[in-house]
N, C-alpha and C positions, 0 to 999 in steps of 0.2 A: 818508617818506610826503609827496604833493604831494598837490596837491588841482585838479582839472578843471571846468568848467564849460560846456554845450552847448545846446545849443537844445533845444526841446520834441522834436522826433527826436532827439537823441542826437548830432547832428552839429556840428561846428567849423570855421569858416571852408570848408564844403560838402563837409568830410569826414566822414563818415557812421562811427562807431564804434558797437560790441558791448563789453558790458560782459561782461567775462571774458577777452578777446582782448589780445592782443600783436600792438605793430604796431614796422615800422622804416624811419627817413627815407633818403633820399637824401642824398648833395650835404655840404656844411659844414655845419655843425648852429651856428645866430648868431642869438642872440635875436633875436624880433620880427622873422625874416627865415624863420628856415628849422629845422624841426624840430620836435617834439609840446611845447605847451607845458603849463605848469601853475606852480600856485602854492603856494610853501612857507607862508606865512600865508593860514590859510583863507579871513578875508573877504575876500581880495584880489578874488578868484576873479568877486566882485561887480562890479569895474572894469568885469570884458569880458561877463558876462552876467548882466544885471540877474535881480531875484528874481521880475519880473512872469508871468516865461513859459521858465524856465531849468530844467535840471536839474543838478547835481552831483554828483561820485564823486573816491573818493580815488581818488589812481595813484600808479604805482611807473614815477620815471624811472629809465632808465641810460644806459650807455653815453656818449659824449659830451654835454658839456654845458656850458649859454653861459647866464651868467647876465643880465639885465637892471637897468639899473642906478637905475633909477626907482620900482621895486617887489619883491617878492619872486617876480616872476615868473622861469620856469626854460626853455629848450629843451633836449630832448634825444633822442639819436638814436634811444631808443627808451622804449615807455610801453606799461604794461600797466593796462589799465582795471577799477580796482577794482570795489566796491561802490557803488550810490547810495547816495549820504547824507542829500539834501534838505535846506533851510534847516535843521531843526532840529541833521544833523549837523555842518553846519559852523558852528557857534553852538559846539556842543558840543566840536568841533575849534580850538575859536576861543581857549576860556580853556583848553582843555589847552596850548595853542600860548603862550600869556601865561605861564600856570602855570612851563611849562618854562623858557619864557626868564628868567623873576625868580630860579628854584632856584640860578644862578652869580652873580646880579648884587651887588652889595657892598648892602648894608643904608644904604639913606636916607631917614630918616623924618624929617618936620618935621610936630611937632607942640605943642602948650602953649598960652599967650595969645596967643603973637604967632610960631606959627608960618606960613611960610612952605617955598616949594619951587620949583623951577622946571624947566620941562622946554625943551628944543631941538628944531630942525629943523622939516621942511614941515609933521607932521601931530602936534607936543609937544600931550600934556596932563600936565596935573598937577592935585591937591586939596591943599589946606591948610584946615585944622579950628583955629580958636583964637577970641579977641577978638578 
């Protein structure tokens, strides 16, 4: 499950989708070039269409597919436009999406007087709780 985001009609870069529909690209299917996109992390979704005047729905990519390597955004040759979800589903989509990813992750907790933690990369956070 990926996650879409459109303007107040439904539309994406002036393509006009239906929600229920399956559509299929042409051509190489290359991120941020060529192909239906969407995003594996829900709030990404918010990069390309802010919350002020947007709608959102989950989708089901297939077929070829070209990842981006900036974000979790996805192209692919073809997308079937789920359900809207609206801000509140992708909130909801958001800690299921967290949830998941911690359920393999090895166990690091810093906690006591003088805990400490630390995260990496463009967008690390972390919390430490101690003295």
């Amino acid at each position: 499950m990926t996650y879409k985001g459109f303007d107040k009609d439904l539309k994406c870069r002036g393509f006009k989708y239906e929600i229920g529909k399956e559509y299929t690209a042409e051509g190489e299917i290359s991120a941020c070039k060529n192909g239906f996109h969407a995003c594996e992390v829900p709030l990404d979704v918010m990069t390309y269409y802010p919350p002020d005047d947007s709608r959102y729905c989950e989708v089901e990519q297939s077929g070829k597919m070209s990842k981006d390597s900036d974000d979790s955004k996805v192209a692919s040759q073809k997308i079937k436009i789920g359900a809207e979800i609206g801000i509140p589903g992708l909130v909801k989509a958001q800690i299921e999406w967290v949830r998941k990813s911690c359920e393999n992750a090895p166990e690091q907790i810093a906690q006591g007087d003088c805990g400490h933690a630390a995260a990496q990369g463009n967008c690390g956070h972390a919390a430490a709780q101690g003295y």
